[in-house]
MDAnalysis code that builds the backbone (N, CA, C; Angstrom):
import MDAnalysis as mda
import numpy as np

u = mda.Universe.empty(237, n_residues=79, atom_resindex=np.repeat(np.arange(79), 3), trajectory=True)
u.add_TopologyAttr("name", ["N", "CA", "C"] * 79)
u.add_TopologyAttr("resid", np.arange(1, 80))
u.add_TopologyAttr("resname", ["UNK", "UNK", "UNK", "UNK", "UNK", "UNK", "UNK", "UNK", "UNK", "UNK", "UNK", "UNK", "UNK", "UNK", "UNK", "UNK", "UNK", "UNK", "UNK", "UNK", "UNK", "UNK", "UNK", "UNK", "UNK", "UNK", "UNK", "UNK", "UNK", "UNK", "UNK", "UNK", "UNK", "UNK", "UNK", "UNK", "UNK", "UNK", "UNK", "UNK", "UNK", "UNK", "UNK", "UNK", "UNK", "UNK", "UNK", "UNK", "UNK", "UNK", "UNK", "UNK", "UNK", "UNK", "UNK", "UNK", "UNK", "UNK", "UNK", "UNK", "UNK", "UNK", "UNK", "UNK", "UNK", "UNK", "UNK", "UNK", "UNK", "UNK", "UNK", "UNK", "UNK", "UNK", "UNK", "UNK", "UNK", "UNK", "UNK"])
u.atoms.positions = np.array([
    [324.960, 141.990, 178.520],
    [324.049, 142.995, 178.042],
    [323.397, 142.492, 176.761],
    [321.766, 142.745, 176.462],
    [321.301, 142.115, 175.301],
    [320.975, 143.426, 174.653],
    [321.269, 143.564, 173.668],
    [320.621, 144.279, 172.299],
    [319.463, 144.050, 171.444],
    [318.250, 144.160, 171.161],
    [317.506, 143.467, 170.700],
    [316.942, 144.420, 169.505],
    [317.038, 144.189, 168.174],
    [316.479, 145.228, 167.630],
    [315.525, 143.892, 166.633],
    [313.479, 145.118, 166.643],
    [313.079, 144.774, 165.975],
    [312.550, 145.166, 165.023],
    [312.350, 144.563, 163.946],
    [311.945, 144.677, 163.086],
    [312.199, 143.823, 161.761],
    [312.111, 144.193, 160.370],
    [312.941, 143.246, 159.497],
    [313.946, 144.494, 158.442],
    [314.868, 144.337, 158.045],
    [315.653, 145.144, 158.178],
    [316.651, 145.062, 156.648],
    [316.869, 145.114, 155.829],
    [317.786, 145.385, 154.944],
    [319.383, 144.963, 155.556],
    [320.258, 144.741, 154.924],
    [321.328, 144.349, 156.088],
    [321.803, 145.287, 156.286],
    [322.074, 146.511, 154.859],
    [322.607, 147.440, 155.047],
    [321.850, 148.553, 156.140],
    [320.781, 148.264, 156.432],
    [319.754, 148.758, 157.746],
    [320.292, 148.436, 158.657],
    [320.787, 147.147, 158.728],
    [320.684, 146.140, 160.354],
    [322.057, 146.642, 160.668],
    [323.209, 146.459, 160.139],
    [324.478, 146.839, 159.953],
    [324.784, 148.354, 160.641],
    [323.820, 149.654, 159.902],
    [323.847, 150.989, 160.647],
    [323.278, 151.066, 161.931],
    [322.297, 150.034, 162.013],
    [321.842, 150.329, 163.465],
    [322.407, 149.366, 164.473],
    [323.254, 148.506, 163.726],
    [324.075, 148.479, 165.104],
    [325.265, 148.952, 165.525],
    [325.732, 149.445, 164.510],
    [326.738, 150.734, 164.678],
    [326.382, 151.606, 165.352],
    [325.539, 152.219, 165.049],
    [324.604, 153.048, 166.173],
    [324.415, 152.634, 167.680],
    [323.679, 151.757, 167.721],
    [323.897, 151.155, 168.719],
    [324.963, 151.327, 169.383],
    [326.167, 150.428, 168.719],
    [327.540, 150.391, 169.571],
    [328.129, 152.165, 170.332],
    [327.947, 152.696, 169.196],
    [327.893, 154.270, 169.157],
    [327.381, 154.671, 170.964],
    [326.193, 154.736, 171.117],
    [325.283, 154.902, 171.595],
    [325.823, 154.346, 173.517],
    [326.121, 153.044, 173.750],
    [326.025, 151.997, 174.305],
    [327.924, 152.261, 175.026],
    [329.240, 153.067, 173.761],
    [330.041, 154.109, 174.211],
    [330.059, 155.026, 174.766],
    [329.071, 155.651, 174.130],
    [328.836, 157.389, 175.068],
    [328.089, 157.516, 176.422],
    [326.882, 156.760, 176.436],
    [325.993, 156.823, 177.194],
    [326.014, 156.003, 178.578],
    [326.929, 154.714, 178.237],
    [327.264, 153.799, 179.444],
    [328.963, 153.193, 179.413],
    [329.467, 154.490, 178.612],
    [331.148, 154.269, 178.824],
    [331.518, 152.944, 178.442],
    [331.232, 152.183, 177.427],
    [331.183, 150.905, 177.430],
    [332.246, 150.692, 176.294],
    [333.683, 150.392, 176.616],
    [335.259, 150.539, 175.399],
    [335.450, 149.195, 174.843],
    [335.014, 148.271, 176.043],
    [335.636, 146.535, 175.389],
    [334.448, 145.834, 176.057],
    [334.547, 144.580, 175.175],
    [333.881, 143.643, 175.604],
    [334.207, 142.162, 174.687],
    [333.867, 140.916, 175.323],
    [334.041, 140.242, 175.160],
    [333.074, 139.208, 174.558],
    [333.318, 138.077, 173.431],
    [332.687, 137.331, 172.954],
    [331.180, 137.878, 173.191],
    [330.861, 138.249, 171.346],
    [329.674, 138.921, 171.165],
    [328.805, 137.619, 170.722],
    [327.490, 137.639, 170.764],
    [326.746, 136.465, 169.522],
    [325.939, 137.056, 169.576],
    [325.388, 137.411, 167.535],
    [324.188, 137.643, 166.942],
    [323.370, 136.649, 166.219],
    [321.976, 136.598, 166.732],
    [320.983, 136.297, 166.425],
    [320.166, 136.836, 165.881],
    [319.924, 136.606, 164.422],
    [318.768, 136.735, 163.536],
    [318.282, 135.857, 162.659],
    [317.239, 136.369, 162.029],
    [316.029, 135.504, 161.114],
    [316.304, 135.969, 159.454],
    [316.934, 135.647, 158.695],
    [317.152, 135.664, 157.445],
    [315.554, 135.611, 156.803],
    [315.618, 136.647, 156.112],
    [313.848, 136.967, 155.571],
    [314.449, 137.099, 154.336],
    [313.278, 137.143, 153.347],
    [313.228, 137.235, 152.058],
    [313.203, 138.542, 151.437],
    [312.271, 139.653, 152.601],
    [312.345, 140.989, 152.605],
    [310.533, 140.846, 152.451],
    [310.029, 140.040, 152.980],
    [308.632, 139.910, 152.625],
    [308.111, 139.114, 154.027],
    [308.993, 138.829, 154.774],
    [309.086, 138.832, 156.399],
    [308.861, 137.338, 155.955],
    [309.028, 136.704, 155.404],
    [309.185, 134.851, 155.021],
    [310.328, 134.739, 155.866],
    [310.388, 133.669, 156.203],
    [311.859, 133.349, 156.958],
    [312.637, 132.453, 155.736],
    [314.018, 132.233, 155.407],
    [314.858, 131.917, 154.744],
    [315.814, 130.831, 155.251],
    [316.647, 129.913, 154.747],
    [317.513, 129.510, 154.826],
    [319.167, 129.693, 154.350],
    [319.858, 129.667, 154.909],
    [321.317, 130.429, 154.084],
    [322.098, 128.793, 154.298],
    [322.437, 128.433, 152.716],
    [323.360, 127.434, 152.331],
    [324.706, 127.956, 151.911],
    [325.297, 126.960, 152.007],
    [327.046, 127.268, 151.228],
    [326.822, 126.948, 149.878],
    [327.776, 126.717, 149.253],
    [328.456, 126.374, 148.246],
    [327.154, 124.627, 147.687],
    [327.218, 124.076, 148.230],
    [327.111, 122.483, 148.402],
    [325.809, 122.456, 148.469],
    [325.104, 123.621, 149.294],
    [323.932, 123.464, 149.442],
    [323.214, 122.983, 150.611],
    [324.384, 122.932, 151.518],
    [324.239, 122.871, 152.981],
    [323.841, 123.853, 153.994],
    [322.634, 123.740, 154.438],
    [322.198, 124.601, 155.596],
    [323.226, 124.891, 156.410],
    [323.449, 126.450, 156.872],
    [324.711, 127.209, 157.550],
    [323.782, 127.652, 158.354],
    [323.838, 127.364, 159.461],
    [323.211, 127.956, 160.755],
    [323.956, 128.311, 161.546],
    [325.430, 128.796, 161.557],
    [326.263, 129.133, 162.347],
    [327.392, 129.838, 162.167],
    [328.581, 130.656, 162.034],
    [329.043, 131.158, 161.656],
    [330.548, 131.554, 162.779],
    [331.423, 130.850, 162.731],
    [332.662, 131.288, 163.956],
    [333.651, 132.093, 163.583],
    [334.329, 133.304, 164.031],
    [334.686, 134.432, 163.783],
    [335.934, 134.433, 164.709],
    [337.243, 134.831, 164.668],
    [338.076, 135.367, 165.440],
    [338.255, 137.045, 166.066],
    [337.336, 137.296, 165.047],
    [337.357, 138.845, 165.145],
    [337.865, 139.681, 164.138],
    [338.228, 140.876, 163.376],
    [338.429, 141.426, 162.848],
    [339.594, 140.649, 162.025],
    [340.054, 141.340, 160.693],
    [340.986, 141.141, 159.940],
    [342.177, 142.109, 160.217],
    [343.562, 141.709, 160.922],
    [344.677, 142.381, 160.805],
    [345.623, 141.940, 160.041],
    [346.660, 143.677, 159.757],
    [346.717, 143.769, 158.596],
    [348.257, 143.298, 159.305],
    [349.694, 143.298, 158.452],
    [350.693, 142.763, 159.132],
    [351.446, 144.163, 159.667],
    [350.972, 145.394, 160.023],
    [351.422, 145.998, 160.748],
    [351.133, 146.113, 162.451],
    [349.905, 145.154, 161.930],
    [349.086, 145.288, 163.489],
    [349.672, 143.874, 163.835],
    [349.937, 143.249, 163.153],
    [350.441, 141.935, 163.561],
    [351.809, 142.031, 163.894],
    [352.385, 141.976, 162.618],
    [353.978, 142.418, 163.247],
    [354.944, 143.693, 163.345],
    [354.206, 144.789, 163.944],
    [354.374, 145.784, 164.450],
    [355.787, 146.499, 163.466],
    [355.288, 146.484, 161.797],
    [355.982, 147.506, 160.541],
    [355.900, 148.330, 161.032],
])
């Protein structure tokens, strides 16, 4: 399933509407789990320029790998 939202967006914008989304995408098409998500966007300046996002070093980061959420050690080792 693709999601596509446009526009240019504040993160704290982009962030609610895809909560929403997810929201939305639950109720409407029963949708509880899913598997390996990937988001695609265009880092703007807020002036619709496109941007680059470096680390530390100053190295172009074009990618970003995730395990998924942060658990805490009750969810881990069942305190």
């Amino acid at each position: 399933m693709k999601l596509r939202i446009k526009g240019e967006f504040s993160t704290a914008e982009l962030l609610q509407t895809i909560y929403e989304q997810f929201h939305i995408l639950e109720d409407n098409f029963v949708v509880r789990h899913s598997m390996d998500i990937t988001v695609y966007f265009t880092p703007t300046n807020g002036f619709g320029e496109e941007v680059l996002c470096r680390d530390y070093r100053g190295k172009e980061v074009s990618a970003i790998y995730v395990e998924g959420p942060y658990k805490c050690s009750e969810d881990e080792y069942g305190f």
